[in-house]
N, C-alpha and C positions, 0 to 999 in steps of 0.2 A: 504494500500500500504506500505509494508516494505521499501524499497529503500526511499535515502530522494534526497531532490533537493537542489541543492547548487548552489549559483551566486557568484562569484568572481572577483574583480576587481583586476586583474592582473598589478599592477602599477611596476613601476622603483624604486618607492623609496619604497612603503608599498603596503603589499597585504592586502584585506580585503575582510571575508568571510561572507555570509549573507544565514542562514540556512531557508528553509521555515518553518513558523511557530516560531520560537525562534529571529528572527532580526539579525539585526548584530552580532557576536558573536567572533568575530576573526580582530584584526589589529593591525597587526605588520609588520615591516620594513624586505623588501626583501633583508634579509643579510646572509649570512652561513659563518661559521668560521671550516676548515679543515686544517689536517697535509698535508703538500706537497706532503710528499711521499706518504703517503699512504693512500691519499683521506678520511680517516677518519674523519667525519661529527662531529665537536666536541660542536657546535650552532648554533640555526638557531633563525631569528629576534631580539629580541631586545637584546633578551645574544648576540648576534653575531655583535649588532651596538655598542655596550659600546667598543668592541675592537677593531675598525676600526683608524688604524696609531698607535696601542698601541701592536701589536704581536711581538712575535721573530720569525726571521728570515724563521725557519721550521715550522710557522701556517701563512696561509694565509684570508685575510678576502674577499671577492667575492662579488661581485651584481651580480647576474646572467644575470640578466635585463638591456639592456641598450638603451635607445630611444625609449621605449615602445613596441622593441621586447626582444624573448630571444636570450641574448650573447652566455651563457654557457648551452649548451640541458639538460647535465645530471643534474647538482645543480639545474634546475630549477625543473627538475621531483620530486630531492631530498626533494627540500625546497615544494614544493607541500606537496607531501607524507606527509610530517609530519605536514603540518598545517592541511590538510584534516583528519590525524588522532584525531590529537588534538581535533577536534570541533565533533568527532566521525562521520566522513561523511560512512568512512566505516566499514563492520563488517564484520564477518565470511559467512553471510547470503545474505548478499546483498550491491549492489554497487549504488553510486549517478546520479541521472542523476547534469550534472554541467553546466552553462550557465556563459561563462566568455566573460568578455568583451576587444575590443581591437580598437586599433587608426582606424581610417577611411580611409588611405591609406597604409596600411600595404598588401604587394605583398603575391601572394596565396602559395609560399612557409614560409614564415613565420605565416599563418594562418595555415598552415598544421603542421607546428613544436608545436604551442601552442596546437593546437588539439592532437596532439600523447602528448605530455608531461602531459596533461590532460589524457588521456585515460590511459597513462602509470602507473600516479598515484591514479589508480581505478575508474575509472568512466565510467559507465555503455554508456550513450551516453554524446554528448558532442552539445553543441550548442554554436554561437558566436552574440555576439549583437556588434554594432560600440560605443565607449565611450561616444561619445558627446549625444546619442541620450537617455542612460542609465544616464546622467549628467541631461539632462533637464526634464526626468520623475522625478528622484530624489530632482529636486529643485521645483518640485511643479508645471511645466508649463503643459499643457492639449496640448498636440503634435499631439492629433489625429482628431482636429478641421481642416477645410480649411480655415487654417490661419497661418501667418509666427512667427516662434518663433526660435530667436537665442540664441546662447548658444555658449561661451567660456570655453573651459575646462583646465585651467593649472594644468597640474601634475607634474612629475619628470622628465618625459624623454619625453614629446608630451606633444605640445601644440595642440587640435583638437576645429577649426573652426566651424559652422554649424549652415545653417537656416536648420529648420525643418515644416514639415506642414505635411497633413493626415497620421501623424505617421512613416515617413520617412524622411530619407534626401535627399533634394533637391539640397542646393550648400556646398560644405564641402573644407576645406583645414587642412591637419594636416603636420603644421613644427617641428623636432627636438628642441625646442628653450624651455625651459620650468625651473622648480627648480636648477634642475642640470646644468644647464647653467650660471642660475643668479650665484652659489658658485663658478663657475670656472670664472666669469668676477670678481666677487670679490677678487679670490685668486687670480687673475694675474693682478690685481691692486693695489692690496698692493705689491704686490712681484715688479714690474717695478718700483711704485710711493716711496717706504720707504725700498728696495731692504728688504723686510724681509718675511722667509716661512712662512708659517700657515698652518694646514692640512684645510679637507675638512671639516670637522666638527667645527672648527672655524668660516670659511667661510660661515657655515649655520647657525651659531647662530649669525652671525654677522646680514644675511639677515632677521631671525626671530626678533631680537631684535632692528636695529635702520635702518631697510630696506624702502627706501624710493624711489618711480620715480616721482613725482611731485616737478617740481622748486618751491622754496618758502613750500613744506609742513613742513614737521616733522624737528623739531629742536636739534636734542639731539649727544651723542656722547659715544664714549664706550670704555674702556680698553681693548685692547688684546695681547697675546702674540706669539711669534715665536722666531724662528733662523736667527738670523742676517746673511745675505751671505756674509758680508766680514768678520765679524771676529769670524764667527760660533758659536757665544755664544746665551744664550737666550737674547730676548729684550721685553719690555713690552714698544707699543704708542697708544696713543690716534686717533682714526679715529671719524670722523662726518658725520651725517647723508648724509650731500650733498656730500661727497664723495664715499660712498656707492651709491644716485644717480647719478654721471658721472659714478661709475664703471657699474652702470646695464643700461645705456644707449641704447648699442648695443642690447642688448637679447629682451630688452622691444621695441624699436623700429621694431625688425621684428617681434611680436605678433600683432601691429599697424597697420605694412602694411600685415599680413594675415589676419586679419580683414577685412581690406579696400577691398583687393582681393574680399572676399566671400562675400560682400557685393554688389560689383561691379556686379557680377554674378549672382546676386538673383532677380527673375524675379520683375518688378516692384510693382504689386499687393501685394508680399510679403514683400517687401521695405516698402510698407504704413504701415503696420500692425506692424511691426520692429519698427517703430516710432512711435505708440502708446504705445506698448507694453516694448520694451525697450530691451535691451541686459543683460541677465545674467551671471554670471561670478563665474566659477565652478572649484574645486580643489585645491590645495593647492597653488597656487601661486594666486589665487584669493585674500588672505589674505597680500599680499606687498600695503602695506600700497600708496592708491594716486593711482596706478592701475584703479580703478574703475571710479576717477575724468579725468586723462590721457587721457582713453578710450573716455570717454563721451566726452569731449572735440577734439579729433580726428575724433570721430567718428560721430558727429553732433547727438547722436543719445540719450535716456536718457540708463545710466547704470546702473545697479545692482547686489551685492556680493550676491550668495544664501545663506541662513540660514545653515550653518553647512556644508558649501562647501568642506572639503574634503573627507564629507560621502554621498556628491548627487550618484556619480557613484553608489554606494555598497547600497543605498536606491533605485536605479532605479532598479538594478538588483532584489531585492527584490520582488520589482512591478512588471515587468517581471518574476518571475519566479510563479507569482499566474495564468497565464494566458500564459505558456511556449508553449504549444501547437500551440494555435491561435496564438497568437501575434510576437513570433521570427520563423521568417523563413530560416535563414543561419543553419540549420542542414548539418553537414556535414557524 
């Protein structure tokens, strides 16, 4: 078979390509860096995240992606195209079948947008799997038993919910609430609490490096810099971890209560099995430190971070794509 198969976790913050037969082979941040006027594609991923709040005035830096659909149709086709090239998905001779994944309630006009923008960027067919259920083959759980297996999935722009059992999903909830949330509670906590700017990217090393939701965990604190808004100069202060905790209060508490939701909802039988088995906890926000104790604790239920949680999606898709036929049925 000439044509190769390709599964893509079409994320907010990073797209990651997983070629059959080769593994993962592609992850990089869904970022494009173009001239205003003339749409001129001048990076895409990581050349394109180094310049994010550092352009002049006539290059623009973009996420196409926003809340785990697409914002921008064309850059997303764009930024496609060229990761697909990259990993050599197409050639003169033949096109990929692709299997990309996406949030669980995502309305069938933006399933149709990510479908054309996939097709757009050479793919012979297209197929769609839901993330949460491509997160829990990924992290190692056996989804196709009659038995319940939940799965938390935080990425960048979706937070997606979900019990699962004979290989489908049973109760699902996905909220906006997810990475890119936690950096915008922290930008606008320092900016009210020490009235000082910070890009976005500040904001995310802040969360990377002394990111904390559990009262009482992580004790540490960290230097950083901005623009004072009264006297517009630079300023360098000290923030602490438990301030970074009251700033990510709000975000983490509605992951809590969508939780609670999909739990509330999940027939009882499958409830048992949930409390043997336990709740896993997938994507990059799975790694904020006290997350995992938080959950268990709200959740009465035991919790667990997957081994290498923000490669579960782009490892399930993997999985998925040995058995593309049987197994994914949303051919569109």
């Amino acid at each position: 078979m000439l044509s190769k198969d390709i599964g893509i976790d079409l994320g907010t913050a990073n797209v990651l390509i997983h070629v059959k037969g080769k593994g993962v082979v592609l992850d990089e941040p869904s970022v494009v860096t173009l001239e205003s006027d003339t749409k001129k594609v001048l990076a895409v991923g990581e050349q394109a995240r180094r310049m994010v709040g550092r352009t002049p005035g006539n290059i623009s830096t973009i996420r196409p992606l926003r809340d785990g659909v697409i914002a921008d149709f064309e850059i997303t086709e764009t930024m496609l195209k060229y990761f697909i090239d990259r990993v050599g998905g197409r050639t003169w001779y033949s096109r990929p079948r692709i299997l990309i994944c996406a949030p669980t309630n995502i309305t069938s006009v933006e399933q149709k947008s990510i479908r054309e923008a996939a097709e757009r960027s050479g793919a012979k067919e297209v197929f769609m799997e839901e993330e949460p259920k491509a997160a829990a083959i990924g992290a190692g759980m056996d989804i196709y038993q009659p038995s319940g297996n939940m799965v938390v999935d935080i990425g960048g722009g979706t937070t997606d919910v979900a019990v699962l059992s004979m290989g489908d999903v049973v109760t699902a909830s996905s909220i906006k609430v997810a990475g890119d949330k936690f950096d915008e509670s922290i930008l606008r906590y320092i900016k009210q609490k020490y009235k000082l700017l910070i890009g976005e990217r500040t904001a995310e090393d802040i969360k990377l490096a002394i990111g904390n939701v559990r009262p009482g965990g992580m004790q540490a604190e960290m230097d950083i810099r901005g623009r004072d808004m009264v006297s517009g100069l630079p300023q360098t202060l000290t923030i602490t971890s438990a301030e970074v905790q009251e700033a990510l209060w709000d975000p983490v508490s509605s992951i809590v209560v969508a939780a609670k939701t999909v739990l509330e909802r999940t027939p009882p039988e499958l409830s048992a099995d949930i409390i043997d088995r336990g709740v896993v906890l997938t994507g990059g926000g799975a790694l904020l430190t006290g997350l995992d104790e938080l959950l268990a604790e709200e959740l009465h239920v035991p919790v667990w971070v997957a081994e290498d949680p923000m490669h579960c999606v782009v490892k399930g898709t993997g999985i998925l794509l040995d058995h593309l036929d049987k197994v994914v049925k949303k051919k569109f």
